[in-house]
C-alpha positions as CSV (number, residue, x, y, z in Angstrom):
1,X,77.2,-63.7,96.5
2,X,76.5,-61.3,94.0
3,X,75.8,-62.2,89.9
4,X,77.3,-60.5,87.0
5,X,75.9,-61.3,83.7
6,X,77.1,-61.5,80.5
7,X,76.2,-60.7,77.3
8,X,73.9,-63.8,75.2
9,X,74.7,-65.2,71.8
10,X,71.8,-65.8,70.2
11,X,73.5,-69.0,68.9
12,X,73.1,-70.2,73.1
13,X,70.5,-72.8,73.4
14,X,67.4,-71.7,74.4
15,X,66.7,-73.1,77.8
16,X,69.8,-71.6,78.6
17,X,68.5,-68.2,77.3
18,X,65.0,-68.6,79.2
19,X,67.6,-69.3,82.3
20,X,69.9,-66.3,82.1
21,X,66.6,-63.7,81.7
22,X,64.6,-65.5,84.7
23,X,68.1,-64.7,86.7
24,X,68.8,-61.2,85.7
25,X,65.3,-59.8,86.1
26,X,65.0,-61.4,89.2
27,X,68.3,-60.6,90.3
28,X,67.6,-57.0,89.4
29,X,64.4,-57.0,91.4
30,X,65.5,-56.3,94.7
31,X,63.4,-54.4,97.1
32,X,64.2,-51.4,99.2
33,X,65.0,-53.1,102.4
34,X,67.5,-55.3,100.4
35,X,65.3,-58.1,99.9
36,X,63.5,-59.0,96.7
37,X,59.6,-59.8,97.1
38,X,56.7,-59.3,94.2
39,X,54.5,-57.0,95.2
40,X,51.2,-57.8,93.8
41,X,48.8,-55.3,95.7
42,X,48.3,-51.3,95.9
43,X,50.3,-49.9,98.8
44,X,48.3,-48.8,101.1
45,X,48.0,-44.5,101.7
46,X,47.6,-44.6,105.3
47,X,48.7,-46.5,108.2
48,X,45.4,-46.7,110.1
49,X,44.4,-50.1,110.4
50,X,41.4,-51.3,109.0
51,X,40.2,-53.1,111.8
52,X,40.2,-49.6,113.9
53,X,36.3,-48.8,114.3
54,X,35.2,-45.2,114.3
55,X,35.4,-45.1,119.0
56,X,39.2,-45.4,117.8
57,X,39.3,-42.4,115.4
58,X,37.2,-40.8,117.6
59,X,40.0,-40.8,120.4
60,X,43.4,-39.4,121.0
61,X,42.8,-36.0,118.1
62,X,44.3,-33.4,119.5
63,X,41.5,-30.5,120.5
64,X,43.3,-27.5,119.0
65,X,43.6,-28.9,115.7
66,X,41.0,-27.5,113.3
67,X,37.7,-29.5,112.5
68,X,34.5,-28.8,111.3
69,X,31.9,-28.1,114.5
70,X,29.6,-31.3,114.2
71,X,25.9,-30.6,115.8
72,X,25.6,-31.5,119.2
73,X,23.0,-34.4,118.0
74,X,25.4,-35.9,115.3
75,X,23.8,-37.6,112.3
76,X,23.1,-41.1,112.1
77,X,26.0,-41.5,110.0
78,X,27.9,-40.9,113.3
79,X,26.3,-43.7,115.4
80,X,29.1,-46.2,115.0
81,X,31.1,-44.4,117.6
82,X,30.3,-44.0,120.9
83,X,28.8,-40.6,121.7
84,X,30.1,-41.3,125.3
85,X,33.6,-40.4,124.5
86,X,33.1,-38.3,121.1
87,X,34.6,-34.8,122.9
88,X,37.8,-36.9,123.1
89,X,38.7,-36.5,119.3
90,X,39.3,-38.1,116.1
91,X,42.8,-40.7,115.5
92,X,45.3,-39.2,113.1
93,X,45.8,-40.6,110.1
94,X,50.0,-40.8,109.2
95,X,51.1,-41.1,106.1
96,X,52.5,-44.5,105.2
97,X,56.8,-44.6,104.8
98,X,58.0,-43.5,101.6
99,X,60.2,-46.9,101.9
100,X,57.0,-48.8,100.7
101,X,58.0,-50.4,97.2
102,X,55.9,-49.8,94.2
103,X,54.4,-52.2,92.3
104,X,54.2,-51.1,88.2
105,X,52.7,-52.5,85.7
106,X,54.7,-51.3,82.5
107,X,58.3,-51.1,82.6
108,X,58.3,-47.8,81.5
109,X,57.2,-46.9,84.7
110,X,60.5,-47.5,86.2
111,X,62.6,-44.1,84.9
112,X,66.0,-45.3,85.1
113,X,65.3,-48.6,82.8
114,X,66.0,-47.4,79.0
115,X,65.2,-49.4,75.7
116,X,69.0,-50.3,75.3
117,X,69.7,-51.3,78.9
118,X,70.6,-55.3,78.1
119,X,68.2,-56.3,80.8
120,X,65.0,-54.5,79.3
121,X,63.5,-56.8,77.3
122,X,63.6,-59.2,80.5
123,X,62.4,-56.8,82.6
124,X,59.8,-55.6,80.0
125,X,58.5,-60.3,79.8
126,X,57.9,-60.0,83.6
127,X,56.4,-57.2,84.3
128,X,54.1,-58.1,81.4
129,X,53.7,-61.7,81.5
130,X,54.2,-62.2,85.3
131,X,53.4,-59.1,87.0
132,X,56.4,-59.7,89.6
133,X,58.7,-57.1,89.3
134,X,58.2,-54.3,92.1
135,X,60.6,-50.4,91.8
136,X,61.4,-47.9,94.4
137,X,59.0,-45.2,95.8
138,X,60.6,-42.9,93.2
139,X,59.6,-44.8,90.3
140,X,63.6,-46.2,89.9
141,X,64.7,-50.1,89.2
142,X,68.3,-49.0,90.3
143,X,69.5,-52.6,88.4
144,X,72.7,-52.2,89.1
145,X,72.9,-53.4,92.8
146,X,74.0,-55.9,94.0
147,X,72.5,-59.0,95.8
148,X,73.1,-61.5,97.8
149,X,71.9,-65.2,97.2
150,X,69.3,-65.1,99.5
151,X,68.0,-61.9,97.9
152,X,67.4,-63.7,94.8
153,X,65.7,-66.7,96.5
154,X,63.5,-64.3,97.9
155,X,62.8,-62.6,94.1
156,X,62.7,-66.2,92.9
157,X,60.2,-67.2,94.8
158,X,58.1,-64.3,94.5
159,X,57.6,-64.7,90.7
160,X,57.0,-69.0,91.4
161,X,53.8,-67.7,93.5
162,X,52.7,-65.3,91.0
163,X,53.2,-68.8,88.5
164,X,51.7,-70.6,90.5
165,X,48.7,-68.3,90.6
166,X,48.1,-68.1,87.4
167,X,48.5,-72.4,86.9
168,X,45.6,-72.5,89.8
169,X,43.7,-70.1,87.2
170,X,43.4,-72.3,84.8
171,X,45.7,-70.1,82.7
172,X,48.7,-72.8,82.7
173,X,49.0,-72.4,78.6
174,X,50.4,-68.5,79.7
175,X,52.9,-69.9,80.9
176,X,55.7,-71.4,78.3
177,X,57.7,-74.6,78.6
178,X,60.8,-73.0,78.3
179,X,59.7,-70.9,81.9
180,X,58.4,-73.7,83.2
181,X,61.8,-75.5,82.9
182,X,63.9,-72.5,83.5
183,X,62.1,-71.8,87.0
184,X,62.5,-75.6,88.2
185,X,66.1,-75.7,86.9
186,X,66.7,-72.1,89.6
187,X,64.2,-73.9,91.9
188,X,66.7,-77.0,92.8
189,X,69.6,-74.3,92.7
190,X,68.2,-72.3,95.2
191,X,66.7,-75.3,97.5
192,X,68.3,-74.5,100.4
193,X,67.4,-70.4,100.5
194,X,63.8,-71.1,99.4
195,X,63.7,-73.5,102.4
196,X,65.7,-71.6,104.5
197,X,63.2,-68.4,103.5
198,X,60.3,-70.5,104.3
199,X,61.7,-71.4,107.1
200,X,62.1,-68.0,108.7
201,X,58.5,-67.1,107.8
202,X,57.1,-70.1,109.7
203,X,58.7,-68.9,112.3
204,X,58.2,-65.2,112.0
205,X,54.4,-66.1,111.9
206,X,54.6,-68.5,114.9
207,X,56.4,-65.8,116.7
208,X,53.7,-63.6,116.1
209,X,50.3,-65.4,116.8
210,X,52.3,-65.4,120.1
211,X,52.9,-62.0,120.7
212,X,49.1,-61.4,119.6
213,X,47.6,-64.0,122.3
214,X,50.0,-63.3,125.1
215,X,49.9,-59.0,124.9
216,X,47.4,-57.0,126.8
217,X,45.8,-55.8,124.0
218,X,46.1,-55.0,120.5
219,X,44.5,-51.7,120.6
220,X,45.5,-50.2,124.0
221,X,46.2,-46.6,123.2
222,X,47.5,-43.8,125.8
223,X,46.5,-40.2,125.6
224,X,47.4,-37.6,127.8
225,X,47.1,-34.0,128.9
226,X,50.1,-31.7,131.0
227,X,49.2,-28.7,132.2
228,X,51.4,-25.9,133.7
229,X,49.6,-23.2,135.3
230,X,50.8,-19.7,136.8
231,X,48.6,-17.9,138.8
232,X,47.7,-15.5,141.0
233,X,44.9,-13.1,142.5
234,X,45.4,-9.6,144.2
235,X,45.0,-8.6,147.8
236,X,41.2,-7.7,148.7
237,X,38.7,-8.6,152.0
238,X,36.2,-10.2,152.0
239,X,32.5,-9.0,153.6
240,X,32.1,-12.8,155.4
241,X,30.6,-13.6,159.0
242,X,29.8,-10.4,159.3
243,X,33.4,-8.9,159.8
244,X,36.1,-7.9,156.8
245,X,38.3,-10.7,155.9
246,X,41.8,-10.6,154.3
247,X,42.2,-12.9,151.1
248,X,45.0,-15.3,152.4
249,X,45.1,-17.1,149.5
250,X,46.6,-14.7,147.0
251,X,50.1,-16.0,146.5
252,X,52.0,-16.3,143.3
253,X,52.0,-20.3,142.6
254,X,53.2,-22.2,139.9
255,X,52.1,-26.0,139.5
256,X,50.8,-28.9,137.4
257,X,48.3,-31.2,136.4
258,X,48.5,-34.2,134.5
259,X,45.9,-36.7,133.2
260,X,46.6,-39.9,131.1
261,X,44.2,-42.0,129.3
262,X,44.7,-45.5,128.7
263,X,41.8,-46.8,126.2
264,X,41.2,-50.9,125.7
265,X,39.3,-51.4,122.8
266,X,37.8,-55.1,122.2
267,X,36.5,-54.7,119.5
268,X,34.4,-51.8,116.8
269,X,31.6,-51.7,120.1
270,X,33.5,-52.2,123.4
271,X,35.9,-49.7,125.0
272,X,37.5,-49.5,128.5
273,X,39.2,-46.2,129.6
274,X,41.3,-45.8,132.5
275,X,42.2,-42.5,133.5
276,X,44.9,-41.4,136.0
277,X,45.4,-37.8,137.3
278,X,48.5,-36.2,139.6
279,X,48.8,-32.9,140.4
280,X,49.8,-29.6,142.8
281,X,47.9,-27.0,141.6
282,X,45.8,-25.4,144.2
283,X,44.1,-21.6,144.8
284,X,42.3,-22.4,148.1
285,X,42.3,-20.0,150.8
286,X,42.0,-20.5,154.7
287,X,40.3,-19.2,157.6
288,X,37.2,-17.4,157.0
289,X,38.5,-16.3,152.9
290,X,37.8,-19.7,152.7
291,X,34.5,-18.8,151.4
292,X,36.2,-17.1,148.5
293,X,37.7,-20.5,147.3
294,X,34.3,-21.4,146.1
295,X,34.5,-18.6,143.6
296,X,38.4,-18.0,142.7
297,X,38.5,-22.0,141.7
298,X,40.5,-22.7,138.3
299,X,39.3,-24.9,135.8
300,X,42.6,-26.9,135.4
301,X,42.9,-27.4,139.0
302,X,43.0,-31.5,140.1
303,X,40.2,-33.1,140.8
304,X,40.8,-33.0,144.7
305,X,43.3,-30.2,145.0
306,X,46.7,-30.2,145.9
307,X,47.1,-33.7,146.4
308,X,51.0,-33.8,146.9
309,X,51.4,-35.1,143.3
310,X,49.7,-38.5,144.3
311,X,48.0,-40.4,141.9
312,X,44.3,-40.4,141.6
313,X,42.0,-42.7,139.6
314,X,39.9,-40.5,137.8
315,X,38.2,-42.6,135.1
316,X,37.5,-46.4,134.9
317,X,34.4,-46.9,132.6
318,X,33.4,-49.6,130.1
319,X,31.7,-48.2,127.1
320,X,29.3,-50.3,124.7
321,X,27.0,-49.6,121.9
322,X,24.1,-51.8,123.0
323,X,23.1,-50.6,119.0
324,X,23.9,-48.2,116.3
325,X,21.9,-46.0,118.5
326,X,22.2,-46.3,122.3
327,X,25.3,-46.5,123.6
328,X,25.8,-47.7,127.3
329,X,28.9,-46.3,129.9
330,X,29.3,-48.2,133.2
331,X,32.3,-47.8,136.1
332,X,33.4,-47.4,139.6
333,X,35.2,-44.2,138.6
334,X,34.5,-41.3,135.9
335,X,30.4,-41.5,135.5
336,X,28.2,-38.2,136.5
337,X,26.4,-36.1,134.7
338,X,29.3,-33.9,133.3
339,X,31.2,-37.0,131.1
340,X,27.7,-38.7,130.7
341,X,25.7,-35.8,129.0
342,X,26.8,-34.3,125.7
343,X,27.7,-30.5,126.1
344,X,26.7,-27.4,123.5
345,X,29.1,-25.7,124.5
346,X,32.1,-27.1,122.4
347,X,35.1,-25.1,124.5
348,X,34.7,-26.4,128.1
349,X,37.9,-28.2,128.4
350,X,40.2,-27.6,131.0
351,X,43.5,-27.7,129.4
352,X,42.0,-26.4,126.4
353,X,38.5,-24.0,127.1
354,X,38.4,-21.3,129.6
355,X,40.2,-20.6,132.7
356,X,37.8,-20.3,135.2
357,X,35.7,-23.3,136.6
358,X,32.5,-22.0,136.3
359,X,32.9,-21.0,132.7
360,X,33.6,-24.1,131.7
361,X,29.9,-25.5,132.0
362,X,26.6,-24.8,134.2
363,X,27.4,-25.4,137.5
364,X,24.6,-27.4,138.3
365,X,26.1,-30.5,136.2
366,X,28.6,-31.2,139.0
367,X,25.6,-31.6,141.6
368,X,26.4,-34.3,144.3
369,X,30.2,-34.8,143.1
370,X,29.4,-38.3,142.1
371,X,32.2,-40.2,140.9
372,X,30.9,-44.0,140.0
373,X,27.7,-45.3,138.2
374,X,26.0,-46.1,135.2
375,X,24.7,-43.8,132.2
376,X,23.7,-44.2,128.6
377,X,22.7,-41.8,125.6
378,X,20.4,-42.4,122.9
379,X,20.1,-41.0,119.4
380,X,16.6,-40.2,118.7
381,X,17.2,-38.9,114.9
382,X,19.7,-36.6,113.4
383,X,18.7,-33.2,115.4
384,X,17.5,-35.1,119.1
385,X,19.7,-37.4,121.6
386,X,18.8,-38.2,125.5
387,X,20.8,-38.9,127.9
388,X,20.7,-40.5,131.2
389,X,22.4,-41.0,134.3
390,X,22.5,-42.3,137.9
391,X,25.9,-41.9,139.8
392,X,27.0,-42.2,143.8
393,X,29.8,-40.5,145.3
394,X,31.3,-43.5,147.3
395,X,30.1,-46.5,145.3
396,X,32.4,-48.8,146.2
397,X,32.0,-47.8,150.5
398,X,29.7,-50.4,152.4
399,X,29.2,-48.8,155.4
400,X,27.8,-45.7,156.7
401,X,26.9,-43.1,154.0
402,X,28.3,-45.1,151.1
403,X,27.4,-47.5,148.4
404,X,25.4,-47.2,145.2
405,X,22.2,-46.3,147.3
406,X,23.2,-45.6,151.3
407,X,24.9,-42.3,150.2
408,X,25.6,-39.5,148.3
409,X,24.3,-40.0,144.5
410,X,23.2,-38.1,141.8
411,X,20.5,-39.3,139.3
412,X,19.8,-36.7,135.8
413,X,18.5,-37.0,132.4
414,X,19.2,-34.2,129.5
415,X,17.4,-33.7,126.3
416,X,19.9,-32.4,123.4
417,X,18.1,-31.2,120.3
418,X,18.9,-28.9,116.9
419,X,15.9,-26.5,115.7
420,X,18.1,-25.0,113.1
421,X,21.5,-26.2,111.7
422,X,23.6,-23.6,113.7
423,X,22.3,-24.1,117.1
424,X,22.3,-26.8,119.7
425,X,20.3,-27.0,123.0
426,X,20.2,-29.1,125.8
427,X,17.6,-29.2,128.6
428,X,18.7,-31.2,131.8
429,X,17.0,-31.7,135.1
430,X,19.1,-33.5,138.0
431,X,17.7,-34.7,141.6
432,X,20.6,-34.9,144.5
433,X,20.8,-36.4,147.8
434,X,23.8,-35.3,150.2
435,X,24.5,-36.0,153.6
436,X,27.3,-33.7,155.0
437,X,28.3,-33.2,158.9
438,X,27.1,-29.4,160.2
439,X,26.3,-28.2,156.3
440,X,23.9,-29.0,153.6
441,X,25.5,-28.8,150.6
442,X,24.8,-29.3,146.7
443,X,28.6,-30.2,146.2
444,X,29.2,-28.6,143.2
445,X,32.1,-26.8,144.3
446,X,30.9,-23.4,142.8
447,X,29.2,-20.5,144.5
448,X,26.8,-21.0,147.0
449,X,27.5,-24.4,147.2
450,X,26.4,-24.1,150.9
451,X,23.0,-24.0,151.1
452,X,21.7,-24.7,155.2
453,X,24.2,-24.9,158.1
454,X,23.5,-26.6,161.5
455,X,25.2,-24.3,164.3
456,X,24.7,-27.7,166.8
457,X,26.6,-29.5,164.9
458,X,25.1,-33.4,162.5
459,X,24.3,-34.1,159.7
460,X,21.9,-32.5,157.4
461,X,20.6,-34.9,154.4
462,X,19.6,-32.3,151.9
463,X,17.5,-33.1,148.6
464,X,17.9,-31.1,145.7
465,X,16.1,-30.7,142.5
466,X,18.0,-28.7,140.0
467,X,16.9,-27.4,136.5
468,X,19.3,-26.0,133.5
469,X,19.7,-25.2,129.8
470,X,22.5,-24.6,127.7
471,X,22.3,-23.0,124.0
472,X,25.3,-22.8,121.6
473,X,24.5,-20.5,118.5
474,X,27.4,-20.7,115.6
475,X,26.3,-17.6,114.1
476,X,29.4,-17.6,112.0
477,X,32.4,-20.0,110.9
478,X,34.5,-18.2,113.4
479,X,31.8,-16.9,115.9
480,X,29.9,-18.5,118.7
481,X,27.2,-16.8,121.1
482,X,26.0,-19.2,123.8
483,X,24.8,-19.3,127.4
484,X,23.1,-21.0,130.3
485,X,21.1,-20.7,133.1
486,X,20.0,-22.6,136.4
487,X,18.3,-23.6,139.3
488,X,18.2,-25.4,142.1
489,X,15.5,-25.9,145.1
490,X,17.0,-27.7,148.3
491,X,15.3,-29.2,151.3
492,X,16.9,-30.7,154.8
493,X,15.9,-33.9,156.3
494,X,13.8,-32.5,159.7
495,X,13.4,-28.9,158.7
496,X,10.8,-27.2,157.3
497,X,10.9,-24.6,154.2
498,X,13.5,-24.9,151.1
499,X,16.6,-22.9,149.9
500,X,16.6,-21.6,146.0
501,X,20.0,-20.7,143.9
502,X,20.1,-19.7,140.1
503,X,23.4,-18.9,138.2
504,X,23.5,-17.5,134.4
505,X,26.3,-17.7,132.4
506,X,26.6,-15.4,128.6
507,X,29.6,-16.0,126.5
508,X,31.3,-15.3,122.8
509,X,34.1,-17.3,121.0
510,X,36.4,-16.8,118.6
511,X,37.3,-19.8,117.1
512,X,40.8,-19.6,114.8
513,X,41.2,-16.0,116.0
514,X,44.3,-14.8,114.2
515,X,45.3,-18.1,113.5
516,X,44.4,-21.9,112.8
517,X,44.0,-23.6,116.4
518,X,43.5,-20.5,118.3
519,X,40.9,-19.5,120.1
520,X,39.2,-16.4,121.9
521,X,36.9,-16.2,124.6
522,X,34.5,-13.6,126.4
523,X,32.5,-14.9,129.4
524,X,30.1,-13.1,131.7
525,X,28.1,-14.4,134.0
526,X,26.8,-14.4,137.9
527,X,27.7,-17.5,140.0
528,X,25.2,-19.4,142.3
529,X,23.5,-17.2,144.4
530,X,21.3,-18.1,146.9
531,X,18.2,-15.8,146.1
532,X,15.4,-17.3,148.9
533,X,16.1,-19.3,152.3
534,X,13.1,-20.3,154.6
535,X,14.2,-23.0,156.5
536,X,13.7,-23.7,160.5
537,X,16.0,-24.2,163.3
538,X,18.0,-21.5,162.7
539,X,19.3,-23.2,159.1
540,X,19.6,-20.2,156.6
541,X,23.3,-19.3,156.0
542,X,22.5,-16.0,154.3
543,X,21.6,-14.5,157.5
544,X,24.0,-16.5,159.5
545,X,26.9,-14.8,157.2
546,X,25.5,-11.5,157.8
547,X,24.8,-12.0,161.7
548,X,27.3,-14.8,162.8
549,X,27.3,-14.1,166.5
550,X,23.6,-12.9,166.7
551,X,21.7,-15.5,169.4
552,X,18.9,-15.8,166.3
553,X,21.9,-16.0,163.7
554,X,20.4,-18.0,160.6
555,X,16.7,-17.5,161.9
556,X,15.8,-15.1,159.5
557,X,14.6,-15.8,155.9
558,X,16.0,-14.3,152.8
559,X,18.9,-14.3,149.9
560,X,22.1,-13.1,149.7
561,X,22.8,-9.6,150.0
562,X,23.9,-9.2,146.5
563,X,25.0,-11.4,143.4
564,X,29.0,-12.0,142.3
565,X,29.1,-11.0,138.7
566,X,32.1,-13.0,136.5
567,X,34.3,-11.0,133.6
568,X,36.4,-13.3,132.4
569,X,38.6,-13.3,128.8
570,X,41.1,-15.5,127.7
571,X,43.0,-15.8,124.7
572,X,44.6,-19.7,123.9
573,X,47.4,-19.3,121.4
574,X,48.6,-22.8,119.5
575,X,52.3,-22.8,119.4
576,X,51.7,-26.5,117.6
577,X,50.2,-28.9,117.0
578,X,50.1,-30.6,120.7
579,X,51.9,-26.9,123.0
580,X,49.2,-24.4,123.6
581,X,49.6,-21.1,126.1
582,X,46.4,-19.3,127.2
583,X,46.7,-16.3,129.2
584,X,43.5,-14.9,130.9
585,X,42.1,-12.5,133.5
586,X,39.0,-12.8,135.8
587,X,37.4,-10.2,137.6
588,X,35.0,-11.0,140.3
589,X,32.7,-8.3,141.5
590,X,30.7,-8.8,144.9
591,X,32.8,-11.9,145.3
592,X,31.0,-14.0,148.3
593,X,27.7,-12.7,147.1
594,X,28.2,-10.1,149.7
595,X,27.7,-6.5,150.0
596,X,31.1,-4.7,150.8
597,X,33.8,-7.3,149.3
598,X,36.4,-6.3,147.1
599,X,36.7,-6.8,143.8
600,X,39.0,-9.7,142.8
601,X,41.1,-9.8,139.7
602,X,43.0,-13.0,139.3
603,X,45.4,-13.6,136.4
604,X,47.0,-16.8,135.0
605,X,49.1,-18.3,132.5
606,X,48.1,-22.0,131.4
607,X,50.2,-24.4,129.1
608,X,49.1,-27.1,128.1
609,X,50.8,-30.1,126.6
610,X,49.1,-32.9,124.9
611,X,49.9,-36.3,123.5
């Protein structure tokens, strides 16, 4: 039902009065969703729930929106979050509804309530003496709605609590007799909607301590990445096994990668991310060119290739702060080196950095292609961190060359530290053990990545101890000079002597170039090269690629012939907030390390897409 009011004779009793003014300011205090409340506290300015910790914000920003660069070593007033996942971003804050009622505290707040409206004096006793009166966003009463009856049980109500408040005070003698017996005289009107009110809030609440106890979590969030790629690479031959070898890998293809992140967190100090990853995207070359693929690989290629668009579990790591310094990251899936150790370089993203795998970050990070493990990094002070790392490539394999400690693993430690405000460097040594049939290999799937071959066929369990540094200098706002370099030393189970590679890397960014979100980048660099081989039994592959059908191939010690130099530039343009296209171009001179290969230029188009 709705009420319509008339006009009071001031010759009316007075509880009759009191009556009339309780009913028309309540009455007139309806809310926005058509139901009258008092609203006694601020609105809040953000949705962002206050019982988010700082590993939430830190997750799911997305990485082309513009941000201060924060050092590498973050200050201590960064150690609630985990450092672990920090490169994954910061939560958006979204501006609460403009639905939200206001609460005022003078009735001339409320612009469409004038002096010689017949409901102002009313309006002006509650908002005064009870505080229960609540307008629209906009600052309007509108008064001249109409409600329904459970409306104004609801408003009723809403100013008995505020009454009730102020009894439990001690402030009863605020309230008048007259109010007093006005309220309970509307109080046994309205029995049945206050109960029938109450009612539905039992419930309501019941309904949802439910939901809360029998959900999988409160704070599961999903991010996710989608990349389109176009690429292609032009006809050249290769100088490999001795002969000159046609590229047969230089197609035009189009394909996809996507990646979804599910994070769990349990509270401000626990986290659990589950990653999946599906995708067709795929430069490799057969036969012989093969060799090439260890060069031409894209950086937003799927972690094993063209995989038919079957799923993959790439990530399934528990992260903890053990305290507000070290922070701990254990899992079957998604521990090594690269997601364990913090990176200078701020632009080594793959839907999102360069195009080219090995620009992305030093190639001796990937050593071993662990997958499963444990880690942790620790915040010395405000300019120093180190972090650790032990990782196995099959972890959860029994048998044979498998398991946390019968097989492939990976075991590192890096050093991050700030000398000066603008730059960041990280030392890093890693130690490797692989065991591959007919090839020792550091697994890093760039470069020389094969470093001793066995022409009889076995297994050849190489060790490898591998040194690197990275520097990032922000020598302006919009301007980064950075760079790396590394090295590896091998040696094979039953041989005798040792293989050495060493890559470099040089690069400039552009940060915002031309606009908010983009970014430029220049990269040149050479890729691992093997520069000394000495081992026996015919092991050394630079002179088994040179002399491939020699009766002594491999015998003889030495490097590679020459070094492949990298040219890369790229230029990511931000059509929004979450669409991003990056063309680039790659030139690969000497590609093979090898004397009389062609040079390859390969071109691609990336888009990304993330949510």
């Amino acid at each position: 039902m709705s009420f319509r009011f008339q006009e009071i004779n001031n010759r009316q009793d007075r509880r009759k009065v009191n009556l009339l003014w309780f009913g028309a300011a309540i009455a007139s205090s309806t809310l926005i969703g058509g139901i009258a409340q008092a609203q006694t506290k601020p609105v809040p300015t953000n949705t962002a729930k206050a019982s988010d910790s700082s590993l939430i914000q830190a997750i799911g920003s997305d990485p082309m929106l513009k941000r201060p660069q924060e050092k590498t070593a973050p200050a201590r007033e960064l150690s609630t979050e985990s450092v672990l996942i920090q490169k994954i971003g910061q939560e958006k804050v979204i501006p609460a509804t403009n639905k939200t009622a206001q609460n005022v505290t003078s009735v001339s707040q409320l612009s469409d309530v004038r002096p010689t409206d017949w409901a102002f004096t009313a309006l002006q006793s509650l908002v005064e003496r009870y505080g229960c009166i609540a307008g629209y966003p906009d600052r309007t009463y509108r008064g001249q709605r109409a409600l329904s009856r459970y409306e104004f049980a609801a408003g009723l109500n809403a100013c008995l609590d505020k009454i009730n408040e102020i009894i439990s005070a001690g402030l009863a003698d605020k309230v008048s007799k007259e109010d007093l017996a006005a309220l309970q005289k509307l109080q046994e009107e309205f029995a049945a909607e206050l109960a029938t009110l109450r009612g539905r809030v039992d419930a309501l609440e019941a309904k949802t301590a439910k939901l809360e106890a029998q959900q999988f979590s409160t704070t599961t969030k999903l991010f996710g990445q989608a990349i389109f790629g176009l690429q292609g690479r032009t006809n050249n031959t290769s100088r490999i096994v001795g002969v000159s070898t046609p590229d047969t890998g230089t197609n035009l293809t189009l394909g996809s990668n996507v990646e979804l992140t599910f994070l769990t967190q349990f509270d401000r100090r626990n986290v659990l991310l589950t990653g999946l990853s599906i995708g067709n995207i795929s430069t490799a070359a057969t036969g012989n060119s093969g060799f090439n693929n260890l060069f031409t690989r894209l950086g937003y290629e799927s972690i094993t290739g063209d995989t038919g668009n079957a799923v993959v579990l790439s990530d399934l790591t528990y992260r903890t702060l053990v305290t507000d310094n070290l922070a701990v990251i254990v899992g079957p899936a998604g521990v090594n080196p690269i997601t364990v150790f913090r990176g200078p370089n701020r632009y080594q993203s793959a839907g999102q950095g360069s195009i080219s795998l090995f620009a992305q970050r030093n190639p001796i990070l990937g050593l071993g292609n662990t997958t499963g493990g444990v880690g942790f990094d620790w915040q010395i002070s405000k300019t120093m961190s180190l972090q650790g790392v032990y990782a196995a490539s099959a972890p959860a394999t029994a048998n044979g060359n498998g398991g946390l400690f019968g097989g492939n693993y990976t075991a590192g430690a890096q050093f991050v530290f700030a000398p000066v405000d603008p730059v960041d460097i990280a030392l890093y040594y890693l130690h490797s053990y692989t065991n591959n049939a007919g090839l020792g290999r550091l697994n890093t799937g760039v470069g020389d990545d094969i470093v001793a071959i066995n022409t009889l066929g076995g297994t050849l369990p190489t060790h490898t101890d591998a040194f690197g540094s990275t520097l990032n200098w922000r020598i302006l706002p919009k301007l980064n000079f950075g760079g790396w370099v590394g090295f590896t030393s091998s040696t094979v189970n039953g041989l005798s002597g040792s293989v050495q590679t060493f890559n470099w890397m040089s690069y400039l960014t552009f940060p915002d170039l031309f606009k908010d979100g983009n970014l430029g980048g220049i990269y040149v660099g050479q890729l691992p090269k093997i520069t000394g081989s000495d081992l026996s039994g015919n092991s050394n592959v630079p002179d088994y690629l040179s002399n491939p059908l020699s009766a002594t191939s491999g015998a003889a010690a030495g490097g590679q012939s020459t070094a492949t130099t990298h040219l890369e530039v790229f230029y990511r343009y931000r059509i929004s907030n979450n669409i991003s296209i990056t063309p680039g171009l790659i030139f690969l001179f000497n590609p093979g390390n090898r004397t009389g290969s062609d040079t390859i230029t390969i071109g691609a188009i990336r888009t990304t897409f993330t949510f």
